[in-house]
N, C-alpha and C positions, 0 to 999 in steps of 0.2 A: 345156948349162950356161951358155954366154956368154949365150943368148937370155935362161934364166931371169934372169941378172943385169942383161941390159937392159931387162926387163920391172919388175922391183922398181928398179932407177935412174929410170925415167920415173915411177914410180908417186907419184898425187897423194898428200899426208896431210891430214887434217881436224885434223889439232892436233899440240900439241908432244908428247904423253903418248903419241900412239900409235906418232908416230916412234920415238921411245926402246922402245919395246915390238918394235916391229919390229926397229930393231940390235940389240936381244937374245935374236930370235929367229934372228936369222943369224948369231949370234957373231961379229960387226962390232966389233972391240976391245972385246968382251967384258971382257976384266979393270977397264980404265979403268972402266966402268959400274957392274959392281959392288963396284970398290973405291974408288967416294966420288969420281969424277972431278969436276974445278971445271962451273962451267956452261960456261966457253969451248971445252972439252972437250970437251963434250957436244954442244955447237954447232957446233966441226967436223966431230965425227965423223957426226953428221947430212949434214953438207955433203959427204961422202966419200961418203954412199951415195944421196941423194937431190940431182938436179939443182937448179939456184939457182932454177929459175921455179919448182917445186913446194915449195918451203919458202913458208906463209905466213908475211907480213912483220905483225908488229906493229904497232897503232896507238897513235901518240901518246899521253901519259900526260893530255894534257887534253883525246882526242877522245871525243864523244858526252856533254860534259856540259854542262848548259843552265846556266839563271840561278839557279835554284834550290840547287844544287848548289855553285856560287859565291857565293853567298851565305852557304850554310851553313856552306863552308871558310872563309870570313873570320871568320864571326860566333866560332865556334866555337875560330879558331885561340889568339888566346890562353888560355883555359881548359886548350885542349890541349897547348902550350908548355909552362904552367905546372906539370902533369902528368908530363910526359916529365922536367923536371928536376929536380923536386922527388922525386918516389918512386925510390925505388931498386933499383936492378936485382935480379932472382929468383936470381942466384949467390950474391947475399949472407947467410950465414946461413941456407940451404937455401931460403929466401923468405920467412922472419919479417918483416923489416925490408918487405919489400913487401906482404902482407897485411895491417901494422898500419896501415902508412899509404894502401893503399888505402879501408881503412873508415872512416880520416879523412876522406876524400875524400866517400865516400859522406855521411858525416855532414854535411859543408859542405853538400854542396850540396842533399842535405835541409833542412837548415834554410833554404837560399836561395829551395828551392822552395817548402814552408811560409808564408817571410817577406814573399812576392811573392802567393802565394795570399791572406794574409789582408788582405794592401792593397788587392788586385783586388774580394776579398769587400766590405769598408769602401768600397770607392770605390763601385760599383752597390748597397752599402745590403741587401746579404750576412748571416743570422750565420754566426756563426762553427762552429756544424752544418751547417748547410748547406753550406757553403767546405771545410769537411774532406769528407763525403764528395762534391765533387763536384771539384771543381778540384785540392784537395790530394790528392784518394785518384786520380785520373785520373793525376796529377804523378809520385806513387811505386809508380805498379801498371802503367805500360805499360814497363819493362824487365821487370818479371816475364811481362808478355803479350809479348814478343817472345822471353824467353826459352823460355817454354812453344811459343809459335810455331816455335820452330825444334826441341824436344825432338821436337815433334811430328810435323814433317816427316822428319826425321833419322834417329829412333828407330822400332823396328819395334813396339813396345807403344806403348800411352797413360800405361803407367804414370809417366814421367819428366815428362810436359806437366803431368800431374793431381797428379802430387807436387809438383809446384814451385809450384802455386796452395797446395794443402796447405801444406804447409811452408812459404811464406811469411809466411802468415794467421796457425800456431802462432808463428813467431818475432817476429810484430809483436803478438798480444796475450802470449804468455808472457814474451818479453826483453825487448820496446818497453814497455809499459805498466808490466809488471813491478818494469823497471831504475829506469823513471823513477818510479815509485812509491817505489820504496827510496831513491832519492836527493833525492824530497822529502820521506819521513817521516823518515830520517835527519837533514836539513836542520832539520825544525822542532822534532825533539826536541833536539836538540844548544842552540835559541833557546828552548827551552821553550814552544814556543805548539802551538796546535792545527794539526793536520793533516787539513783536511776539503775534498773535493771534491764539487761539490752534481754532483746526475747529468741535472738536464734533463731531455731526453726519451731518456736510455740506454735504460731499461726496456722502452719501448716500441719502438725502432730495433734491440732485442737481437733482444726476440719476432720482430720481420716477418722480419730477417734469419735465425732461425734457420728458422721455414715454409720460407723460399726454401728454405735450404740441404737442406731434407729434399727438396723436390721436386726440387731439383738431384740429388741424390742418386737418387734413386727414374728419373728421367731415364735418369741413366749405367746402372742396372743394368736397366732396360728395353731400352736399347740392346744392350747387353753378351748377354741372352740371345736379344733378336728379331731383332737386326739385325746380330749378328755384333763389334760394338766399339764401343767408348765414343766414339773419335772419328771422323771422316768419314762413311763408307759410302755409301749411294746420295743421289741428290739431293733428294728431295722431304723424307726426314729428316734430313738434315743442315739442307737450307733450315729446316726446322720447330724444330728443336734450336737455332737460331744466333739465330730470331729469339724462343722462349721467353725462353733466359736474356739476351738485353739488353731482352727486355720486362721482365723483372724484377728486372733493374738498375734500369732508368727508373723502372717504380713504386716501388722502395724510397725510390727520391729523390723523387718526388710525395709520397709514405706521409711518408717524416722532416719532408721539409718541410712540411708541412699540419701537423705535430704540433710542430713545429718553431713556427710562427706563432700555433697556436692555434687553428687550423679541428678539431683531434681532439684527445678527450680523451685522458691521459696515464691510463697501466693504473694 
């Protein structure tokens, strides 16, 4: 018995997760563990069973970050300041009070991104088609791509990555268009004037977009029966799959823009 305990005392750990598994596989103040003990707690009783040179030691809270990284924390810090103090904590009101004013948040700085796009647009001589889907829709669709990004790594279906493209899409044409649709025809009836918005080249940016979305579609469910799942699988169709649909991002924005300028006629 002493040996066995000298051989687990010397014994290296690759992390803090596995130590704490191991005290509780020896019933090493067991109760402390699992009745919610502090982390200092936790941290001696680690030190009671494992010697001081095999605990790894923690690296600094600024090592391994470059200039980039520094920069971002500066750039970012006030916005972020502004945030921590301004929205109010999830205790309050079961987390009302922080949901509402999160989607304020959102809303700001949509419109900041928006307001920045369309200057960017106006400054290299942009319209203002072209700036929404290219700059403005890139602005408000990479948290949804990193949200799907991670559904996707995380979750054991596709369905959560594909939904969240889904369900974005429904909530920015049925609420976004929607809402603000109601709150201009309400606006102009209320002045009595007309409420009309001319459509440009919708018609035609509708149709290409909807083609796409059928081949996307037709995509996924070829995958789904050939190749086992909607997303990843082997390399040669995933490479083929990744580079289809931002080829056909890219020509939608050729396609608007060309119809956009007046190289293609409008359906």
């Amino acid at each position: 018995d002493d040996d066995d305990n000298d051989d687990e005392d010397t014994m290296s750990i690759s992390s803090y997760d596995v130590a704490l598994r191991k005290i509780d596989d020896d019933n090493v103040n067991n109760n402390n563990m699992k009745n919610g003990a502090s982390e200092s707690q936790k941290r001696y009783t680690i030190s009671r069973v494992f010697s001081a040179d095999d605990v790894i030691e923690e690296e600094p809270w600024y090592a391994g970050h470059g200039i980039i990284d520094w920069f971002l924390w500066a750039y970012l810090l006030l916005p972020k300041v502004a945030m921590a103090l301004l929205t109010p904590p999830p205790t309050w009101l079961y987390g009302w009070p922080t949901f509402v004013v999160s989607l304020g948040w959102i809303g700001l700085f949509t419109m900041l991104c928006g307001d920045i796009a369309t200057g960017m647009g106006c400054t290299i001589g942009l319209k203002d088609t072209v700036t929404a889907i290219t700059f403005v829709a890139l602005g408000t669709s990479v948290p949804d791509t990193f949200a799907s990004k991670i559904a996707a790594e995380q979750d054991e279906t596709a369905d959560p990555a594909i939904g969240n493209v889904t369900g974005s899409n429904a909530v920015n044409v049925f609420l976004g268009i929607g809402l603000s649709w109601l709150c201009g025809a309400a606006y102009h009836y209320d002045r009595d004037t007309n409420f009309e918005i001319k459509s440009g080249s919708l018609a035609f940016s509708v149709v290409v977009f909807s083609v796409m979305s059928v081949v996307w579609f037709s995509v996924l469910t070829i995958r789904r029966y050939f190749f086992g799942g909607e997303l990843g699988g082997a390399f040669i169709p995933r490479i083929f799959t990744i580079i289809l649909f931002v080829g056909m991002w890219s020509l939608f924005i050729v396609l608007v823009a060309l119809r956009e300028y007046g190289h293609i006629p409008d359906l």
